[in-house]
N, C-alpha and C positions, 0 to 999 in steps of 0.2 A: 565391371569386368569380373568374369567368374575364375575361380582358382586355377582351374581345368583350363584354362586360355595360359594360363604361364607353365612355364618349365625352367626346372632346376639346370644347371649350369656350371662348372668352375674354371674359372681365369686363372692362370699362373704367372710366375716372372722370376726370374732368378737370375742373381750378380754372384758373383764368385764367395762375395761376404754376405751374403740372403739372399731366401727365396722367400714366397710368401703366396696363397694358396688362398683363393678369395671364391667362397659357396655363395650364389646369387638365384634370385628365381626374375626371369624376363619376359616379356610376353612372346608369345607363339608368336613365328614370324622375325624374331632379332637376330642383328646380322651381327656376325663374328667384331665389327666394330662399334655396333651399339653398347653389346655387353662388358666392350672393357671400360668403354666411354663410364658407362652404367656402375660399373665393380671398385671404379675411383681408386684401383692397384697401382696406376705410377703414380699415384701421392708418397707413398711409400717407398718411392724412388726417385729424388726430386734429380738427381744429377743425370736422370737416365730420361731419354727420349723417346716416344714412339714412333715417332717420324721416320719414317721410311722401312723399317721394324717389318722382319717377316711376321709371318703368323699362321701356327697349322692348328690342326683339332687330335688329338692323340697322336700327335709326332708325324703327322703330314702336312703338309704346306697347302695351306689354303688363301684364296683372297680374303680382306677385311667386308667383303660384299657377301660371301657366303651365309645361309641362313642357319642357325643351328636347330640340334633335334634333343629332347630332351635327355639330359647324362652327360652331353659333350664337354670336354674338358679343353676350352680354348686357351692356346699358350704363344706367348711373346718369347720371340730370337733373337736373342745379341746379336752383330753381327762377329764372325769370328774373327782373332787378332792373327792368328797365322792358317796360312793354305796347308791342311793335312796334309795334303800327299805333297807336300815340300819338304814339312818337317821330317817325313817317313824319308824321302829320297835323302837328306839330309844325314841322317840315323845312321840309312845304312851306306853312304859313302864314308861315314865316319869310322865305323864298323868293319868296311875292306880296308883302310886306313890301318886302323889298332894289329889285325892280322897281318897284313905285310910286315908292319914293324915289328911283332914278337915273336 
């Protein structure tokens, strides 16, 4: 296989206590789930799954079947522990709250 057949890549992952940023080269053709499979990045995170685990390419959501282009920075989603627009609606009842009362 010639050089020119592979491209550069990086996988990310991040928990709240690390993150960790893993540069790979894969062959032309690798799909968003080959190269994390390929980057071995949840070893480094044994308590964490990728099972069911969104996944975008610079902060878009993409399938684990999408093929990358060389540069792409493919990244792994927690999923999150609380509904933003709860904890906002939340905020700011608390917020008319404080003002009635002072």
């Amino acid at each position: 296989m010639l050089e020119n057949e592979r491209i550069n890549i990086e996988v990310a992952y991040a928990t709240p206590e690390k993150q960790l940023i893993r540069t790979i080269k894969v062959d032309l053709g690798a799909t968003v789930e080959t190269a994390i499979a390929q980057s071995g990045i949840m070893m480094g995170f044994p308590e964490s799954s990728i099972e069911g685990a969104k996944v975008g390419i610079f902060g878009k959501i993409t399938a684990m079947s999408t093929v990358l282009s060389d540069g792409d920075r493919v990244e792994i989603y927690q999923p999150l522990i609380a509904d933003p627009k709860e904890v906002r609606r939340k905020r700011a009842a608390e917020g008319k709250k404080m003002k009635k009362g002072g």
